[in-house]
Every structure is written in C-alpha cells, then in structure tokens.
C-alpha positions, -999 to 999 in steps of 0.1 A, spaced: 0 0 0 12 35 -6 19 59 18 -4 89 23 23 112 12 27 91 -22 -11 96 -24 -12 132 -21 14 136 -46 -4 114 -72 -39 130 -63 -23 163 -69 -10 154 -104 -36 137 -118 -58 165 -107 -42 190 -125 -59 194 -151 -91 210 -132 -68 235 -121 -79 237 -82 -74 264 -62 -77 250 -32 -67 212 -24 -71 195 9 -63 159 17 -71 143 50 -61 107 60 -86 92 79 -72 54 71 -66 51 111 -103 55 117 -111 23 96 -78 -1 113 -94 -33 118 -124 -29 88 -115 -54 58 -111 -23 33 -80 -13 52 -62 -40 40 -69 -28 4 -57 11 5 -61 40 31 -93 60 37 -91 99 24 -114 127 27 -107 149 -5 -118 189 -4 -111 211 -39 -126 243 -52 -125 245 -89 -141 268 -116 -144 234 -134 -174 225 -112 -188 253 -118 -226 248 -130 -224 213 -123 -239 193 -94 -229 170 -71 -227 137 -90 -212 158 -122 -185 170 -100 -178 139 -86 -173 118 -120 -152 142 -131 -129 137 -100 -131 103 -103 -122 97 -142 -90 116 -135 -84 95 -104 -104 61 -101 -80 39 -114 -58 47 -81 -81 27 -64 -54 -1 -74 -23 20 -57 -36 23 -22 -71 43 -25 -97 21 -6 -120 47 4 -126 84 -13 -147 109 2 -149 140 -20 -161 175 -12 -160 197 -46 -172 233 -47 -171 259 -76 -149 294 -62 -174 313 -42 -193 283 -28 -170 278 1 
C-alpha cells in the first residue's frame, strides 16, 4: 500500500488538469484499522474548489474527480470521500 504522502502527490498530479485552487487531503485510514477495506488502501477525505465545477452538481463534479483519479483505487485508494465546490461556494 502507498503511503499517504505518495497519495497526495499522485492525487495532486492527476488533478491538474481542473486547475484547483484549493486542495485538501485528510487521512482518515486510522479510523477504519481493523475494517476489511484497510487491507486494500487508506481511507481519504478529499476537499477542492474549482471553476471546473462550476454549474455542475454534485454527482457531475464527482465523475469528473473520479475519471482523473479512479484507477488509483489499485495504488492504495480504498476509500474516497470527495467535497468539490465551484470558487465562491466555500
């Protein structure tokens, strides 16, 4: 499994391209120790603010974060909570 550090960094490139202006990571993978996921990846909580989402909802902004990003589920992503806000909505 990678470590959270290795996570942030390939978060952070492979998100890029939406151009965030803000970009928060939390790892919350100590809060699951013992659930069967763990074994598979960490648990992260995800916050960015992007013009990209703006005009979208919820479920648009999520697929966009997650076909830049969902095939990490394979390096050490078990869990992905995502917050995503247009500027202003935060």
């Amino acid at each position: 499994m990678a470590a959270a550090s290795d996570i942030e960094t390939l978060l952070r490139e492979r998100l890029a391209p939406l151009a965030p202006t803000r970009f928060e990571l939390v790892d919350d993978s100590h809060l699951h120790a013992g659930h069967a996921g763990a074994r598979e990846g960490g648990h992260y909580r995800l916050t960015l603010v992007a013009a990209a989402f703006a005009g979208k909802n919820t479920v648009a902004r999520h697929r966009l974060v997650f076909d830049l990003v969902g095939d990490l589920k394979r390096a050490g992503i078990h869990a992905l909570g995502i917050k995503a806000y247009a500027p202003g909505e935060v």
